[in-house]
Structures are given as C-alpha cells and as structure tokens.
N, C-alpha and C positions, 0 to 999 in steps of 0.2 A: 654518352655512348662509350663501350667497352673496347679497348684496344688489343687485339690479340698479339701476341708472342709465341710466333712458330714452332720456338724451341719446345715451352710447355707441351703443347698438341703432342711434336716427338720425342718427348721421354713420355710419355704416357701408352705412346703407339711402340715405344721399348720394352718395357713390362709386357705388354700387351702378346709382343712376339716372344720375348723368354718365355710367358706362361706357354708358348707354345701355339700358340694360336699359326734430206733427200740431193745423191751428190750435185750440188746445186747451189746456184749463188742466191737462196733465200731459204734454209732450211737443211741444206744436205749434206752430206758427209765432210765435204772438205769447207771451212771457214767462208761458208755464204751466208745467206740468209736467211736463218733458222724461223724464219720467214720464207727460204725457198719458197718460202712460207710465201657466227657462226654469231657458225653462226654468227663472214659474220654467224654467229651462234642466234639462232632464233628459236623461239617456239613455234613449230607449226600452228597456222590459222586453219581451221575447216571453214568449206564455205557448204552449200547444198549440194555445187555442183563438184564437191572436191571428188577422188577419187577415192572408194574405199579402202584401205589401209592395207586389209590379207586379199583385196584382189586387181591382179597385176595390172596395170595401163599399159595401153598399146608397145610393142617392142620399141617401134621410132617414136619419138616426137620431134615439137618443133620449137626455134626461139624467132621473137619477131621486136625487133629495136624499137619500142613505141615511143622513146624521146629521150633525149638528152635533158636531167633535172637542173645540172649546175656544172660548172667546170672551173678552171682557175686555182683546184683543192693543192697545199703544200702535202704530200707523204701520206696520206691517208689513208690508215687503219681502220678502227672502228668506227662503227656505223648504229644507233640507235633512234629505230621512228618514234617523232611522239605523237601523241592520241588525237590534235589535230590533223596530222599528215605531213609536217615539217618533219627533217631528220636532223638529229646531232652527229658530230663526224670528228674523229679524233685524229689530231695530225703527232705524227710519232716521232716527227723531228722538230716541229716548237712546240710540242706539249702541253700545243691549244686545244680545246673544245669551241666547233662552230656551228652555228643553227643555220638550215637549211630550207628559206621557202620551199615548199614541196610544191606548189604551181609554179610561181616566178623564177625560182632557183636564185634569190638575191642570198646574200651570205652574212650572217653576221657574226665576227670572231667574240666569242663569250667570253673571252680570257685563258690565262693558263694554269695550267694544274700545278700546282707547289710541288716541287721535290724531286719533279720530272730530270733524269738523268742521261739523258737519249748518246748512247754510239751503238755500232754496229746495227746489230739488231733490235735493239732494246729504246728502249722511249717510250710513248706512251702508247699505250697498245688499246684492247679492248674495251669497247662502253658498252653498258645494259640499263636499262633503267627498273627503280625500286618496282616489283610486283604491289607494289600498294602507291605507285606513283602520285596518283588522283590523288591524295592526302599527304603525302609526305615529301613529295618533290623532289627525290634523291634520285641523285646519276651516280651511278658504282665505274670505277674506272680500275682498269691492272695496268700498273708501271714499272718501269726500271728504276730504282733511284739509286743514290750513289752506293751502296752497298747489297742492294737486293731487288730481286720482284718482289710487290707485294700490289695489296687489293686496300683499296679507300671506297670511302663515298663520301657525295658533295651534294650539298644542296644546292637548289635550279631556283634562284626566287626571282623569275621571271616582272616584277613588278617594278624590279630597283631598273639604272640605264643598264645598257645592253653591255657594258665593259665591267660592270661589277654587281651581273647577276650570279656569277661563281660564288659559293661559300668555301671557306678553306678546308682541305682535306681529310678526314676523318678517318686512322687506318685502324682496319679491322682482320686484316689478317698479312703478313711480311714472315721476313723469312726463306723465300722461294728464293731458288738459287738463279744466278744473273752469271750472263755469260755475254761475251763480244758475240754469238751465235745463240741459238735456239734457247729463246724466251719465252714459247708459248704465249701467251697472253689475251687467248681469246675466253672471253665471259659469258654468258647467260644463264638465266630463271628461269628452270623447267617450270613443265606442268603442276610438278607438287611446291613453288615454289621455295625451292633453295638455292641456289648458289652454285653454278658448276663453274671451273677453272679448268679451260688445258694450260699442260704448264711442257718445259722444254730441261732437257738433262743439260742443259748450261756448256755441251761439248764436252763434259764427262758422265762416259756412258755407263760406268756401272750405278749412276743414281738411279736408271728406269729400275733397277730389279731389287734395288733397298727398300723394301717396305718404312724405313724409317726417315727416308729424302720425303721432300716435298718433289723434286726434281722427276721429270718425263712420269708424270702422273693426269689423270683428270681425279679434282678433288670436289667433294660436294661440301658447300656448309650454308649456316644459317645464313638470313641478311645481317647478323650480328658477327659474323663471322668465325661461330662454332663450329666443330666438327657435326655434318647434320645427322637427326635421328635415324637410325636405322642405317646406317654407313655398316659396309662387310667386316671394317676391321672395328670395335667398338674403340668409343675417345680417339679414332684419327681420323680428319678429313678426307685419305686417303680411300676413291672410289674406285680407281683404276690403275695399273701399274705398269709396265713394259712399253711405256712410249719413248719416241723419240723427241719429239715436237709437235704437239696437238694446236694445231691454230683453227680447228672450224668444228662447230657443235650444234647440233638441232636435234627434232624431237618430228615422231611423225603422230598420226593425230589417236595412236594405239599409247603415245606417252612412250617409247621408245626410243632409245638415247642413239645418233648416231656420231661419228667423230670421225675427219679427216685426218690427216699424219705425213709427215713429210718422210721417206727414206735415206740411206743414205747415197748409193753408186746403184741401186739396183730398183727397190721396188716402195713408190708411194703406195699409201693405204686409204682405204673408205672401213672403216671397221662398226660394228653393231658390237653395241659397251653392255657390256654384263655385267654388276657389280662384282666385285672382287678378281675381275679376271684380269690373267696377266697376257700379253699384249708381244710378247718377246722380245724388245728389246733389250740388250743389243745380240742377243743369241739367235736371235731370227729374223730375217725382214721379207717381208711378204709370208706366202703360204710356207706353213712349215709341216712338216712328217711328227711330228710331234706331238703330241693328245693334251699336255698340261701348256700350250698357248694356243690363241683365240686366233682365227687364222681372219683375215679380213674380208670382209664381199665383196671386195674389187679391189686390184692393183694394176698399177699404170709405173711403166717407167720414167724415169726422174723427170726427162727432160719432157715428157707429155703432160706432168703434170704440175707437180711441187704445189700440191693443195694448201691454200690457206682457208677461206672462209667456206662454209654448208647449210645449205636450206632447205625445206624440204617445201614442196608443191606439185600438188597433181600428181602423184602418188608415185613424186622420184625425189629422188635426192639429187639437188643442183650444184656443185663444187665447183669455186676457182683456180684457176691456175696460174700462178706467178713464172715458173720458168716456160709451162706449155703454153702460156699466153691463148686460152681456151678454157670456155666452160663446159664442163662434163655434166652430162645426164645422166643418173643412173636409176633404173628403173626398178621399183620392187616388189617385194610379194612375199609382206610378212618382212624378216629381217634376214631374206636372201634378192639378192639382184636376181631379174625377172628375164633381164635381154642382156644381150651384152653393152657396155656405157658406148655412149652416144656425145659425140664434141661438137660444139657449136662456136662461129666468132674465131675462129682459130686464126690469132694472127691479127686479127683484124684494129684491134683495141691497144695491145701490147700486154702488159701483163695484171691479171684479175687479183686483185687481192680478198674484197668482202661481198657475198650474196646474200641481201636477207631477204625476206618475204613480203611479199607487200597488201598482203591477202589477196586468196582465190589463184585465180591465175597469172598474177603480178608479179614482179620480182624487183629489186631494187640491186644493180652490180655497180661494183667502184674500178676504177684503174689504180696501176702502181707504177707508175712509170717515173715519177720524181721521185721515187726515194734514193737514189744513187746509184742500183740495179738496174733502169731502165731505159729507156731513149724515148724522151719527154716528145711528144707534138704538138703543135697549137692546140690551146686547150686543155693540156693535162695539168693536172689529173683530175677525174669528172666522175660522174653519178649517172648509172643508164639508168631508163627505166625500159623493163624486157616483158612480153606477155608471153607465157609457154604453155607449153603442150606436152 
C-alpha cells in the first residue's frame, strides 16, 4: 500500500494555481477546543419510511432517549458502527480504538493506534470504516502525531485475541497542519465512496483561504489516499476551502454533502459544501454581504453551539454541541433549512461531541465530558441511543 506525501499533492495544487486556475473552549476563537468542537460524519441511511429529501418534514420534531448503549468511555471522539450493530469508538486521549456490544454495551479495548500524539485538541480523532469493509476489514482513522495530522488505515482482523486484533498503521495521506487548537479530524465515505476529511487551520488563519495548505479545508481522496477524481481543483485533494474547523460531515439521501464548523466569538456554522466553494474564513463568519463566499443554512452563536459531529435522519440534519451541551434539529428542504433549528437535551447530558445514524429513525449520540473541557458524572462518558422525529 502507497504512502502519500502531502507535500507532493501541494506543489502540484501550485502549478495548478500559477496556471491560473468558535470563541469557545472546543473549537473557538480563543485557544479552546478546536473541538469547541460526522459525521460523527455518516452516510445517510434511507429507510421506506425516511423522509423525502426536497420535501420539508414537519417544522418541530421530536427526540426520545431509547437507552443508554455503554458508559465508562475515556474522551471519546469517533464513532464507527459495524455491520453486526456493535460500534467502534475512538478515545482521543489514549489513542485507543474500543468495540462496543451494541446490545450489552460490554467494551472491549482493541488496542492503540501507533503514533498517536494526543495534547490539546489533537489525539486521535475520527474513525470511518473501508466502504468495502465486508472484504478487506480496514478501519481509516485521522490523528495528531508528533509532527502533523494525518490519515492511516488499520486492518480489524477480528479472529486474532481481542488486544492484538489492530494491525499497525498504514498512512496514506499526512501532512495536514497540527496545532494545540482546531485539528479538524472528522472522516467519512460518501456516497461515491471516497474519502472526505474536515481538517482545522491549526490557529493560523490565513491557511483556510490558501488554496495550497491542507489547513481549514474538507479534502476529498481515494481510499488510497489520492487526490479524488473529479475534485474542483485537478491533482489537489482540496474540495472546500474557507473553513475554520470542520468536525461533522454527512450526506443526505440526494448524495448531498453537508458540514458543521466551529466559529470564532460570533457565529457557528451548519454549511451545504459545494465543491470548490470558499467558505470565508477568516474574512467572514457567519452570513456574509458578499457573493464569492457560501453563506451557511444556519448559524447559532458559540456558546449554543460549538458543533462537532452531523447526521442526517428524517429529513434534518442532527448536530452536537460541545460548548451548547444540546442537540440541534435542523430541518430541510433541499439544501435550505425548512423551520427555524430546534434544540433538544439541552443541558441535560453535558457536552455532545459525535451523532451518527443508526438507520431510519435511530440515532447513536456520545458525550464529552472527560476530555478536560467538561464536568464528568457518574457514568461519563457514554453512548445514547435516541429515536427522532
């Protein structure tokens, strides 16, 4: 397997331009948690009863706690279900991967990811699993390590004991800038399956508007970790530009990319990704009067929200909220919000880090109450499981 080097990608994404071509202690302006902070990044599931896509579901809905799956979790980031119903769960300050009974909730720690470099914000952040899982058994993971983000994959050979079912790390794409604040680091495998990465301008913000950083972008590439076919800019991974801190990513069942974003003193984002569009950071946050940035379908200030992970079910889009310690509804119609967003839980849990789908009207939410930002309860940090409307 092919080891990518980031640099290559940008000198190619160099040429490429000569020819001419949230204030919060997890993500926000001031040295939080660039985690203020998708998908969990998911794919949407359709079911029969889903909602259809261009037309709106009711203005309210509703969330209902159908059980607690597991508790006890250290820090936990990513979240990926596998095709029995068990979830894998990544802890971002031991820079373990743990399997998840999905009935029992018993835990068992898989081991840790090599290379893993965890402070501030950074550790081991998003899990996805290979779109060709069923045969090839790879888990994709984005980390900090001691010099950079970057993206691996690990093979899952569930056959060996449960402490040395991890194979060692295979990186296929690094390079992405590492900062004590906004890592980005959330993953998933659209529809067309490729490779999407939100990534974090590392606390310097002129990387979102460099077309040639890896820095406050979503990047699309192969599972080999190419820049993928049909990307806006040709030879750069680069699919989005003018972010700050992208931690949450889904798809609604139209194949339509949607992404959360952390702001900095003013205004979080729910944004609809256009390829090539630029996103304003740091010249813009929120809606701006401006015609060449992409203004977002909803914004919430910091402290209501500081979105990390997005899901999409029953024809809204679900987002956590790390500083607003609440999940946001956001209903749509097409790629505009349909009612105004709708908060659920507020407060009640502490602070929401990952939602993914759990098909139909399911959903799967994490807490983040042990990673240093929170105020832990008996029990944290834990796994709901939520039935919505």
């Amino acid at each position: 397997m092919r080891r990518r080097v980031a640099s290559a990608v940008l000198a190619a994404t160099a040429l490429l331009l000569s020819a001419g071509c949230s204030s919060d202690s997890d993500g926000g302006g001031t040295p939080g948690d660039g985690d203020s902070t998708t998908a969990g990044g998911t794919t949407a599931r359709s079911s029969p009863s889903e909602q259809a896509a261009d037309q709106a579901p009711p203005a309210k809905g509703s969330v209902k706690v159908v059980g607690t799956v597991t508790t006890g979790l250290n820090s936990p980031w990513g979240l990926a279900p596998l095709p029995e119903g068990d979830l894998l769960v990544s802890s971002r300050d031991k820079g373990t991967i743990t399997r998840v009974d999905g009935k029992s909730g018993k835990k068992t720690e898989l081991g840790e990811v090599a290379g893993v470099s965890p402070a501030g914000e950074g550790g081991l952040l998003g899990i996805a699993l290979s779109p060709d899982y069923a045969s090839d058994h790879m888990i994709y993971a984005y980390f900090t390590s001691a010099s950079d983000n970057r993206i691996v994959r690990v093979l899952y050979d569930e056959k060996k004991p449960a402490d040395e079912q991890l194979g060692a790390p295979d990186t296929i794409f690094k390079g992405i800038p590492k900062g004590y604040i906004h890592n980005g680091g959330r993953i998933a495998f659209g529809p067309d399956k490729m490779l999407y990465a939100g990534t974090g301008e590392s606390g310097e913000r002129g990387l979102s508007q460099d077309k040639k950083s890896l820095g406050g972008k979503i990047l699309r590439l192969t599972p080999e970790g190419d820049p993928a076919p049909g990307n806006p800019f040709p030879n750069s991974p680069v699919y989005s530009y003018g972010h700050r801190n992208v931690q949450g990513l889904t798809w609604d069942p139209e194949q339509r990319l949607f992404a959360s974003e952390f702001g900095q003193d003013t205004w979080d984002e729910l944004n609809a990704i256009k390829p090539g569009g630029d996103y304003g950071w740091p010249i813009a946050e929120g809606k701006s009067g401006d015609a060449k940035f992409q203004n977002p379908i909803a914004q919430w200030h910091t402290d209501e929200a500081s979105p990390s992970g997005a899901a999409y079910a029953q024809g809204s889009i679900w987002m956590a909220g790390l500083k607003g310690q609440r999940l946001w509804r956001i209903p749509l119609k097409g790629t505009e919000a349909s009612a105004a967003p709708q908060s659920f839980l507020d407060g009640k849990y502490g602070r929401l880090r990952t939602v993914v789908s759990a098909g139909g009207d399911k959903l799967w939410l994490t807490t983040s109450n042990t990673d240093g930002r929170g105020d832990p309860k008996s029990g944290d940090d834990r796994i709901l499981e939520l039935e919505v409307k």
